[in-house]
C-alpha positions as CSV (number, residue, x, y, z in Angstrom):
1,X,0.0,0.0,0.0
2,X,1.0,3.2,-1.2
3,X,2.3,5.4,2.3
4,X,1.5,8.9,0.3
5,X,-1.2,11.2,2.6
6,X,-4.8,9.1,2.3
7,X,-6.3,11.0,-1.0
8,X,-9.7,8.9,-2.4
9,X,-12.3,10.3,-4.5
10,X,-15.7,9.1,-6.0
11,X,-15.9,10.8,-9.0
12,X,-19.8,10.0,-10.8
13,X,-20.8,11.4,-14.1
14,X,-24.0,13.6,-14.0
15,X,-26.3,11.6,-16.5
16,X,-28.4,10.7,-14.0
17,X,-29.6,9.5,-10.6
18,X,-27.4,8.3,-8.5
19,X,-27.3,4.2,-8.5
20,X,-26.9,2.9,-5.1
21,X,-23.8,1.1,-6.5
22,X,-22.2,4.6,-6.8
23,X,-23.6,4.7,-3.4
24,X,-21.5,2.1,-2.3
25,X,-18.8,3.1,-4.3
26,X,-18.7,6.7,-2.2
27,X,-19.4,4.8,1.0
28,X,-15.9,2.8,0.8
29,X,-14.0,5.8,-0.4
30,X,-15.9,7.6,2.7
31,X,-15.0,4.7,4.9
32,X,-11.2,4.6,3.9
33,X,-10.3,7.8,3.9
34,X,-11.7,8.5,7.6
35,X,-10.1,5.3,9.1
36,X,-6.5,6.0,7.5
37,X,-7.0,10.4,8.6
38,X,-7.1,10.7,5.1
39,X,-9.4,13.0,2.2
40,X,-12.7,12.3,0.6
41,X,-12.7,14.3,-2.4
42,X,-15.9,14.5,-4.8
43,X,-15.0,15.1,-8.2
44,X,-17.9,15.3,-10.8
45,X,-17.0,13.7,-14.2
46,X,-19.0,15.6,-16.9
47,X,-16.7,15.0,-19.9
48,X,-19.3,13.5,-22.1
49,X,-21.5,16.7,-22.6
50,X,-23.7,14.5,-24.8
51,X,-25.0,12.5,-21.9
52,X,-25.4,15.2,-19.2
53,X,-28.7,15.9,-17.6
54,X,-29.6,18.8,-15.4
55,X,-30.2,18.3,-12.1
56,X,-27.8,15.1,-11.6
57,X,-24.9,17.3,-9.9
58,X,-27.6,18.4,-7.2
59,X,-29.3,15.3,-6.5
60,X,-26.0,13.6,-6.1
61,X,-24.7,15.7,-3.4
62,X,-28.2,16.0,-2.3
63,X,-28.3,12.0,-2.1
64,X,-24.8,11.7,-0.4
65,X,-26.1,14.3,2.4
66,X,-28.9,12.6,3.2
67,X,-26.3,9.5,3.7
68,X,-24.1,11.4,5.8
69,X,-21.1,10.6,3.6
70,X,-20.5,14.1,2.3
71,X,-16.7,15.2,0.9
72,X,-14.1,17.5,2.5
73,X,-13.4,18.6,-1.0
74,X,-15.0,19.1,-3.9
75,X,-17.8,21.7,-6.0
76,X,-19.6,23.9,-3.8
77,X,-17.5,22.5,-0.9
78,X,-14.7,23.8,-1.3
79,X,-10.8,22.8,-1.6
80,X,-6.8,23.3,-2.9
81,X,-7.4,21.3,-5.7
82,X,-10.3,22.8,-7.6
83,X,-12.8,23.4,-9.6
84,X,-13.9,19.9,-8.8
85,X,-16.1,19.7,-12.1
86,X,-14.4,18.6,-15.3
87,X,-15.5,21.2,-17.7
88,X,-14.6,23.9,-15.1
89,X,-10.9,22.4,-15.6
90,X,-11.1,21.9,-19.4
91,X,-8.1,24.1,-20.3
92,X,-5.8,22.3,-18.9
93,X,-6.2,18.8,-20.7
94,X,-4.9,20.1,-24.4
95,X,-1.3,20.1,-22.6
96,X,-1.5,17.0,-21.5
97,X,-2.7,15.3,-24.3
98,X,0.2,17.4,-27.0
99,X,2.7,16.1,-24.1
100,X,1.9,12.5,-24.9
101,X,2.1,13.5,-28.7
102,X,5.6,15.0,-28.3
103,X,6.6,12.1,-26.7
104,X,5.3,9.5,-29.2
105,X,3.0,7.7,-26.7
106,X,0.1,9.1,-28.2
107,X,-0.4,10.4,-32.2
108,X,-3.5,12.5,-34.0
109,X,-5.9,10.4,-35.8
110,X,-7.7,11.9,-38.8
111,X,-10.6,9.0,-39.5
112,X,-14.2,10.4,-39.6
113,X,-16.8,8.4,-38.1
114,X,-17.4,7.0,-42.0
115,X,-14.2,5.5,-41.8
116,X,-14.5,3.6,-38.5
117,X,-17.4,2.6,-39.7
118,X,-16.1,1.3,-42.9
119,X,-13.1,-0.5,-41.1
120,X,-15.6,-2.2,-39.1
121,X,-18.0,-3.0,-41.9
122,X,-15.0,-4.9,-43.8
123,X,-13.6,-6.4,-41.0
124,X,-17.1,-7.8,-40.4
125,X,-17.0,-9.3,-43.9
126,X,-13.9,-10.9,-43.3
127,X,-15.2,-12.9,-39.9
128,X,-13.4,-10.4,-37.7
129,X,-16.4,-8.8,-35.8
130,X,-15.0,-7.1,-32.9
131,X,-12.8,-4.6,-35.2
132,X,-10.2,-2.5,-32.8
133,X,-8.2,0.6,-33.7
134,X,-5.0,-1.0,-32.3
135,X,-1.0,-1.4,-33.0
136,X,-1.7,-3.3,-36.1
137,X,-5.0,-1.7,-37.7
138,X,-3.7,2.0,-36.9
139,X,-0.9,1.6,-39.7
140,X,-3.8,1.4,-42.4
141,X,-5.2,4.6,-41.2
142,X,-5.5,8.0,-41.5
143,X,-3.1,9.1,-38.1
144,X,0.3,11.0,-37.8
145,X,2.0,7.4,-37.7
146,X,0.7,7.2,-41.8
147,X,0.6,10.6,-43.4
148,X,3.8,13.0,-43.9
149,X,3.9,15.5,-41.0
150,X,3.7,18.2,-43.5
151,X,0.1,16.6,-44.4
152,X,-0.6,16.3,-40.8
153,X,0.4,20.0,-40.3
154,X,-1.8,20.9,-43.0
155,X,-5.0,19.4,-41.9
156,X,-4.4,20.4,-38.7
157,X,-4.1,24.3,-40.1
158,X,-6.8,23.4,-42.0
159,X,-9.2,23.0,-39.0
160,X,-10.0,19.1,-40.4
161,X,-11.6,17.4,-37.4
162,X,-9.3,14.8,-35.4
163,X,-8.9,13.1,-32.0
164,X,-5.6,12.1,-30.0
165,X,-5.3,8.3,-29.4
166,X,-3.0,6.6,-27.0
167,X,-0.3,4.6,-29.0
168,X,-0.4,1.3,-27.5
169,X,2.9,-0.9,-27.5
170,X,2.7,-4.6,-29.6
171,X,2.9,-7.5,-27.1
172,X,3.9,-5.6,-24.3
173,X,2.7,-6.9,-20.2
174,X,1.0,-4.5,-17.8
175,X,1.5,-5.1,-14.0
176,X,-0.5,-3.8,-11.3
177,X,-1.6,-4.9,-8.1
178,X,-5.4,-4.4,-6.8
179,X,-5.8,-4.0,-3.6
180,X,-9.1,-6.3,-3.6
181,X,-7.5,-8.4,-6.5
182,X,-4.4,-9.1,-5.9
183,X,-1.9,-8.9,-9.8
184,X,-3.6,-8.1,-12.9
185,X,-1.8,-9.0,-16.1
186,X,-2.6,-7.8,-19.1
187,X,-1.0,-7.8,-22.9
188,X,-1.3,-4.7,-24.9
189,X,-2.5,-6.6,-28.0
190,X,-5.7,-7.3,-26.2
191,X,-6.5,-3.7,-26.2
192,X,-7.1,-1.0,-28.3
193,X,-5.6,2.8,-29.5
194,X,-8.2,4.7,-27.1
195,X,-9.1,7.9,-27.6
196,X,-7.7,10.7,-25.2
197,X,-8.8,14.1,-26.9
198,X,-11.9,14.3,-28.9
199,X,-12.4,16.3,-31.8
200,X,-14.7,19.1,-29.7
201,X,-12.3,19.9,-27.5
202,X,-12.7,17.7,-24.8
203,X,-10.7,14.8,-23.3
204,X,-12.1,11.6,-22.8
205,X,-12.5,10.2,-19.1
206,X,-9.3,8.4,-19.5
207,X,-7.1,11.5,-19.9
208,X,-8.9,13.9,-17.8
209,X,-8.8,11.0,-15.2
210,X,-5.5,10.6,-14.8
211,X,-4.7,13.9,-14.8
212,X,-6.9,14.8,-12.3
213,X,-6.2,12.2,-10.1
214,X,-2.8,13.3,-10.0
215,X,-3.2,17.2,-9.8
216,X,-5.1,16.4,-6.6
217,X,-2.5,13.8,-5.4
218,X,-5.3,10.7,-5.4
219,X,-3.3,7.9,-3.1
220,X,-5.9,5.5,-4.0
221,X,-8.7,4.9,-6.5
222,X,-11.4,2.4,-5.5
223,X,-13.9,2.3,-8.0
224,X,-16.7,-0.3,-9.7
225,X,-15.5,-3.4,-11.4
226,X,-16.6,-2.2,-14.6
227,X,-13.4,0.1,-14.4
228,X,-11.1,-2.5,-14.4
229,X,-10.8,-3.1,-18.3
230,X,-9.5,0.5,-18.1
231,X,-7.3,0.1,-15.2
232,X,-4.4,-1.2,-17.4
233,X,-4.3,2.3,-19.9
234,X,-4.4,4.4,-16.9
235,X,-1.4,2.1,-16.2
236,X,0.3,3.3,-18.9
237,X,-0.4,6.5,-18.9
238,X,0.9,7.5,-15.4
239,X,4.3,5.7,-16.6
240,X,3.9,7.9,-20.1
241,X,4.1,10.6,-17.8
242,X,6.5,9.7,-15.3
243,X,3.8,9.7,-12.2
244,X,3.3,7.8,-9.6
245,X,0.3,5.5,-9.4
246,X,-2.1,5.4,-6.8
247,X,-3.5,1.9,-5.5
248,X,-6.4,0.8,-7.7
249,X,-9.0,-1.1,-5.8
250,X,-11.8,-2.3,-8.4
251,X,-15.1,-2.8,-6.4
252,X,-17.4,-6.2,-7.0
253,X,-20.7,-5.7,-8.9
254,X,-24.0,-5.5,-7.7
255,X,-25.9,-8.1,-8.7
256,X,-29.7,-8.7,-8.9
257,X,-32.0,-10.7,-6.1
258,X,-31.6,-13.7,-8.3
259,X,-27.4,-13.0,-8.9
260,X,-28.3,-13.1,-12.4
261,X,-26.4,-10.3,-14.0
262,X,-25.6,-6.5,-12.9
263,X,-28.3,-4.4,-10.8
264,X,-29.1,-1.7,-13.3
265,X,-30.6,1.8,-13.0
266,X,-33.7,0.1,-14.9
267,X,-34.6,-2.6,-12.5
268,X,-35.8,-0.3,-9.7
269,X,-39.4,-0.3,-8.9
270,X,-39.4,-3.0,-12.1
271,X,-38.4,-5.5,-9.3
272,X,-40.1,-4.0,-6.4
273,X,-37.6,-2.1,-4.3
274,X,-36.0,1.3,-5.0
275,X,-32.7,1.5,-6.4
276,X,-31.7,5.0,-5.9
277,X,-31.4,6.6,-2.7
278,X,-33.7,9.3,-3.2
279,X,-36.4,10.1,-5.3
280,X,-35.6,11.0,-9.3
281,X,-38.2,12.3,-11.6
282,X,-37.1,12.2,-14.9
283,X,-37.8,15.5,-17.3
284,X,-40.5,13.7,-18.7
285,X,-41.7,13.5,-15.4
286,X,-41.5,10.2,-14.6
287,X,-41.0,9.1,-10.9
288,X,-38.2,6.8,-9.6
289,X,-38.6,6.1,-6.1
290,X,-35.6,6.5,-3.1
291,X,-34.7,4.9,-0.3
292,X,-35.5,8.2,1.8
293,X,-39.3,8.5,0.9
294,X,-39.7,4.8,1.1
295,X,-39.2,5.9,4.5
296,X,-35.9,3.9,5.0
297,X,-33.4,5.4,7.9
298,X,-30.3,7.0,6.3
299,X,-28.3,4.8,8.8
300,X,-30.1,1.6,7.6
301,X,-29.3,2.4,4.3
302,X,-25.3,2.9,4.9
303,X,-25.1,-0.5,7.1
304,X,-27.0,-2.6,4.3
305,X,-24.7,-0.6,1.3
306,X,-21.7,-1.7,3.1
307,X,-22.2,-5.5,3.6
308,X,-23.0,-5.7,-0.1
309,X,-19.7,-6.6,-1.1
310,X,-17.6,-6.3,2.4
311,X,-17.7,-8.0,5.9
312,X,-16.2,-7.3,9.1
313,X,-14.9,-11.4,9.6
314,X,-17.4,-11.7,12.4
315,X,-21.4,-12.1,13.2
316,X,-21.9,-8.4,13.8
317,X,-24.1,-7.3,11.5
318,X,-24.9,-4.0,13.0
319,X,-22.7,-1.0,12.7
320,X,-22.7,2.8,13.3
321,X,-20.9,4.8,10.7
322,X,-18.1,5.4,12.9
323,X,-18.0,1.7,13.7
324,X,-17.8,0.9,9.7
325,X,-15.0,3.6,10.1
326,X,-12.9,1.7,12.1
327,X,-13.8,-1.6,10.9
328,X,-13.5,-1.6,7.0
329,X,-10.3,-2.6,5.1
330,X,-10.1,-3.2,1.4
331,X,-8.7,-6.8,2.0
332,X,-12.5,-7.9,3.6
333,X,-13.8,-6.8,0.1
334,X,-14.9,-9.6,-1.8
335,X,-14.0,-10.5,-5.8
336,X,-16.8,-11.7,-6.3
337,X,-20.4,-9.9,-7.1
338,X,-22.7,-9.1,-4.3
339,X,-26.4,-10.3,-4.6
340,X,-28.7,-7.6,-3.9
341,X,-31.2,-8.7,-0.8
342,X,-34.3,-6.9,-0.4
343,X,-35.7,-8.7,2.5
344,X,-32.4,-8.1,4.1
345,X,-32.6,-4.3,3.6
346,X,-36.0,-4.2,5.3
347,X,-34.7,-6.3,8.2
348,X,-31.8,-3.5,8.5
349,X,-34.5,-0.7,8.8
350,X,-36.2,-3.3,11.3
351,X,-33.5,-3.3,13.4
352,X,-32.7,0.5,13.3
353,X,-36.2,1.5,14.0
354,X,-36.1,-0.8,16.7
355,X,-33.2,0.6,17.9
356,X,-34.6,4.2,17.9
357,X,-35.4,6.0,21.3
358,X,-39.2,5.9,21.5
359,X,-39.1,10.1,21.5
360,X,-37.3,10.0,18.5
361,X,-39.5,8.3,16.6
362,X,-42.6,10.1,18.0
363,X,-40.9,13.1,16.5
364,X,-40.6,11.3,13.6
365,X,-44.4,9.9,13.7
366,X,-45.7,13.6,14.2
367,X,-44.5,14.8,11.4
368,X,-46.7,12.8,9.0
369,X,-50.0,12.5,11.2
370,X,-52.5,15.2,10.5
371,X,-53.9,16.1,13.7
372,X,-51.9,17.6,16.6
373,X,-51.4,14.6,19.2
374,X,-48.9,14.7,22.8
375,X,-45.2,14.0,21.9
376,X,-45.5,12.0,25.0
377,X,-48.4,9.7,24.4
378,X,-46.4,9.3,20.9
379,X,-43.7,7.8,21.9
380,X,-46.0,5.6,23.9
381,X,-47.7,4.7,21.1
382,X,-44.0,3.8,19.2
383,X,-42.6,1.5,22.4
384,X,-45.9,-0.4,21.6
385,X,-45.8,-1.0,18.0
386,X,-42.2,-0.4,17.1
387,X,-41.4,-4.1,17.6
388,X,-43.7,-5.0,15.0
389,X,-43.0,-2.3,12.1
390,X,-40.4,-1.8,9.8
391,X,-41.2,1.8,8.6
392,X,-42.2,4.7,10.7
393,X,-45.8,4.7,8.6
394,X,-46.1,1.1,9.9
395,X,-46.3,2.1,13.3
396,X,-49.5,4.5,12.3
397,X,-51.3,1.8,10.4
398,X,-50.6,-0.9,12.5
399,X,-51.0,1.0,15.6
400,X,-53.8,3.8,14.4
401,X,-56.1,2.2,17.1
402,X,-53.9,3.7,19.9
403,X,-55.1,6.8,18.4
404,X,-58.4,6.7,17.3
405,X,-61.4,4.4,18.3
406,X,-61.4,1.3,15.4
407,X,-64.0,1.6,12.6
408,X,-63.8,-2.1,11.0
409,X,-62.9,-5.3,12.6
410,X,-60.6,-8.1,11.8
411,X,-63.5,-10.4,10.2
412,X,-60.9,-13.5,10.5
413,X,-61.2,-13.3,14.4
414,X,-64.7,-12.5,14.3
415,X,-65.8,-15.4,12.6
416,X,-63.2,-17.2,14.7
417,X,-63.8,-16.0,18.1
418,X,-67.4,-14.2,17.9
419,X,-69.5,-17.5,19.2
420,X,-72.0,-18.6,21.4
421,X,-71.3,-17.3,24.7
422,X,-68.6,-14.0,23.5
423,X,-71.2,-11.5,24.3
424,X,-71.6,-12.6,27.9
425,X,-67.9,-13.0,28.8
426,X,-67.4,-9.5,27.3
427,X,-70.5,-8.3,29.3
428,X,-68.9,-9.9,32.2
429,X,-65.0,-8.9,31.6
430,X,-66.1,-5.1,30.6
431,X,-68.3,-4.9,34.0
432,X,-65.2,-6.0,36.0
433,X,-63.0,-3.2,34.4
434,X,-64.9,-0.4,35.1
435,X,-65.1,-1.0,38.7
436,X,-61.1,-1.4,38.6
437,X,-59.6,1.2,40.7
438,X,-56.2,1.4,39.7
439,X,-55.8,0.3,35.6
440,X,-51.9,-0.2,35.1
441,X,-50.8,-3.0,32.8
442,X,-50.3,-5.0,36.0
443,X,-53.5,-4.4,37.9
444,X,-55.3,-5.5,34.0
445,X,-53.7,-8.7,33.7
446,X,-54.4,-9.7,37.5
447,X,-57.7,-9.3,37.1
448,X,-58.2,-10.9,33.8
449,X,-56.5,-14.0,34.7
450,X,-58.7,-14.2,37.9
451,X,-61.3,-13.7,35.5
452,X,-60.6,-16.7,33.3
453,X,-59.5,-18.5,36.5
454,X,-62.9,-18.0,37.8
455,X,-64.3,-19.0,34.2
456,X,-62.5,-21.9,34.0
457,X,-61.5,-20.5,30.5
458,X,-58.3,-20.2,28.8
459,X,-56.5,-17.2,27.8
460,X,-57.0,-17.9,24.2
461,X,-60.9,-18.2,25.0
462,X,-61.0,-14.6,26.3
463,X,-57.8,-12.3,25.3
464,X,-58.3,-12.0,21.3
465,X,-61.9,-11.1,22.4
466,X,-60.9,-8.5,24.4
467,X,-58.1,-7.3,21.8
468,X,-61.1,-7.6,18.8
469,X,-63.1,-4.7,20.7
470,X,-60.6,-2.6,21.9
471,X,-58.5,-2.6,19.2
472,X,-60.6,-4.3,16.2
473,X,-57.2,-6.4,15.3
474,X,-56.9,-10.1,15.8
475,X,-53.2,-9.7,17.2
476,X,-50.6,-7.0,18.2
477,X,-49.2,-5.8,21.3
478,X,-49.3,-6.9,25.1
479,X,-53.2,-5.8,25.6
480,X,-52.8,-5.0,28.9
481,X,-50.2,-2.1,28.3
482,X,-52.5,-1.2,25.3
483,X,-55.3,-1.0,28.4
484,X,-53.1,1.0,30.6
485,X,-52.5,3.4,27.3
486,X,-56.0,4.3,26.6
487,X,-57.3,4.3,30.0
488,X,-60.3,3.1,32.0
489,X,-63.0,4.9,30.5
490,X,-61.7,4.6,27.1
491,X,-61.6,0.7,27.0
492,X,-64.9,0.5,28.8
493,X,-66.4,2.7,25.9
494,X,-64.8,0.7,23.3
495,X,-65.9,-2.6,24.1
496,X,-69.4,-1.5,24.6
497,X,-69.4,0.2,21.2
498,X,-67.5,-3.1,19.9
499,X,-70.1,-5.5,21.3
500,X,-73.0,-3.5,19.3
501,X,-70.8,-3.9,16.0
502,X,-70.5,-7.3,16.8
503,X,-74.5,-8.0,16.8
504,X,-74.6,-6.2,13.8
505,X,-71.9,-8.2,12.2
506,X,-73.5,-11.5,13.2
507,X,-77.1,-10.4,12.4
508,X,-75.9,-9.1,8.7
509,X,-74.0,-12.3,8.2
């Protein structure tokens, strides 16, 4: 491992929502850089000016706020190193990519898109389908390598169109070591003459890449699998320059429920869960949903993102940022792709709304009901039901009879429970409450299993009847703290109303 100051960045291209693979990607250059004291830089990659959609800049940093992973450096944050977006820095490339020229690891390539096109067509002809503009095709082009330089000059002045392409050596080995991947080997006549300039003016992410990374003294790059093709021509083009290399680190897929192939941008609500962290309305005004208005905890989020592709080596399972922070290493990163698990992301927001102090969420639960109710009797209402939801909204639907007297009944337990003597044994129970003097969760349950006792009745006989009136549900919650909740008179009231609903039911059935 490199022992320069700890530099990462996560550097996303604005052509859209944020994927929660890029997520991921920012989490473990987040995670990284705070263990080691190092940098988290954001750089935004906006070289391809074709594919760059308004808005994707904001809801990005937007997205990675709401995660609590945000930079130390980068556009409207702030930094030595900036501007931190790619057309803001687009003067400096052209000296760059002349510099390769001059130094014959790169050469000027006339061919219109006619002629690739044309190459590839023949090619095609000839049984060679996957055409490349590479150390042997290049010398039957139209480049600086074929054509006098006084022809080159002369198009050049001439304001023909061309682009810059890295001259790749014949049969030559690139080394480099991943820091999740141990060596990568790789010949040079496996890959192509990329482009570095383009013809508008612009470099290509490879160029401006490298050059960036090292302007802002990048220690390492971890990055997405689908960057590790690449990795070798960055290889070459820090030792064209005569730069230092940071550590690459190349990041495991994501990979759908069923592990069969990459979790795209597409598959989102296609497959039933969100896979963005926030919500994205396209310009046509179509609506992608997020993790946040799903009503998933940021929290939740992170500690589900960062066992997609890493563990800790033990059975926790559980972790605070700052206990990812001092827990992740890129050797605990796995090669392999990382099935995405929906039912495990909901049992993460499980356990963190579980976890949640009950005034917290009563906050949280205010903020969504309509009517004015005691912060206090709120976060009585979450201890009850927070055990049994996985969203905050849970706890209001599941739980909305702590609020509000219930207007239907659970018609399973009715037909169930609501038989011959039910109406006497609620007569009986409800007559017994209202003379109770003190009605705590205790003093309820005493009474009621002296009640049964005295019935010669089991709980099951008595309880869900007692739970159908008062709270219209078949199950749910200790009833005897639900009791204590609402309150003598309030229960008393309930079943009496619940008992006529019930003689209705049975007469209209």
């Amino acid at each position: 491992m490199s022992e320069r100051p700890v530099r990462v960045r996560f550097a996303p291209s604005p052509t859209g929502p944020l994927h929660i693979g890029g997520v991921r990607t920012a989490l473990y250059n987040y995670l990284f850089a705070k263990k080691h004291g190092g940098t988290f830089i954001i750089r935004i990659e906006d070289t391809d000016q074709t594919r760059f959609v308004p808005g994707a800049q904001d809801y990005i940093m937007d997205a990675l706020a709401w995660c609590g992973i945000m930079p130390t450096e980068g556009p409207g944050i702030g930094g030595e190193h900036g501007p931190y977006v790619q057309s803001e820095r687009k003067s400096m490339y052209r000296a760059f990519a002349d510099q390769l020229v001059e130094s014959e690891h790169a050469y000027i390539a006339f061919d219109s898109s006619e002629d690739l096109t044309t190459m590839r067509e023949q090619a095609k002809q000839m049984g060679m389908p996957n055409w490349q503009y590479n150390s042997t095709t290049r010398t039957s082009m139209k480049n600086s390598l074929t054509l006098p330089s006084d022809e080159v000059q002369r198009r050049i002045e001439a304001g023909d169109p061309y682009v810059i392409r890295m001259k790749m050596p014949r049969n030559k080995h690139i080394r480099f070591e991943d820091a999740i991947r141990s060596w990568v080997v790789v010949n040079t006549n496996n890959l192509d003459d990329k482009v570095l300039f383009k013809s508008d003016g612009m470099p290509t992410y490879h160029l401006a890449n490298i050059v960036d990374d090292h302007a802002m003294n990048i220690s390492h790059v971890i990055r997405g699998e689908e960057w590790l093709p690449s990795a070798p021509l960055h290889v070459m083009l820090y030792d064209a320059f005569g730069w230092e290399a940071p550590t690459f680190a190349h990041l495991p897929l994501l990979l759908k429920p069923d592990g069969n192939g990459k979790l795209s941008k597409r598959d989102g609500d296609r497959l039933g869960f969100p896979v963005f962290p926030t919500n994205w309305t396209t310009a046509e005004g179509e609506l992608y949903s997020g993790y946040r208005e799903n009503g998933y905890f940021p929290d939740a989020f992170i500690n589900m993102l960062a066992f997609l592709g890493w563990n800790p080596g033990t059975t926790q399972e559980l972790f605070s940022l700052q206990e990812l922070v001092e827990t992740f290493t890129l050797p605990r990163v796995s090669k392999a792709g990382a099935k995405f698990d929906p039912d495990k992301t909901k049992w993460f927001q499980q356990q963190y709304l579980r976890s949640t102090p009950n005034e917290e969420l009563a906050e949280k639960l205010s903020q969504i009901l309509t009517d004015k109710h005691d912060l206090n009797r709120l976060a009585t209402v979450c201890g009850l039901m927070k055990e049994r939801a996985t969203f905050i909204g849970d706890i209001l639907t599941e739980g909305s009879f702590l609020l509000a007297q219930p207007s239907e009944y659970d018609a399973k337990t009715v037909r169930k429970k609501w038989k011959n003597n039910a109406a006497e044994l609620m007569t009986e129970w409800n007559a017994k409450l209202s003379t109770l003097s003190s009605f705590d969760a205790a003093t309820v349950e005493t009474e009621f299993k002296a009640f049964i006792t005295s019935k010669e009745l089991g709980i099951g006989a008595v309880l869900p009847l007692f739970r159908l009136l008062v709270t219209g549900k078949g199950m749910g919650p200790s009833m005897f703290e639900i009791a204590e909740f609402l309150g003598k008179e309030e229960c008393v009231e309930r079943i009496e109303k619940g008992m006529e609903a019930m003689t209705n039911l049975v007469a209209n059935d």
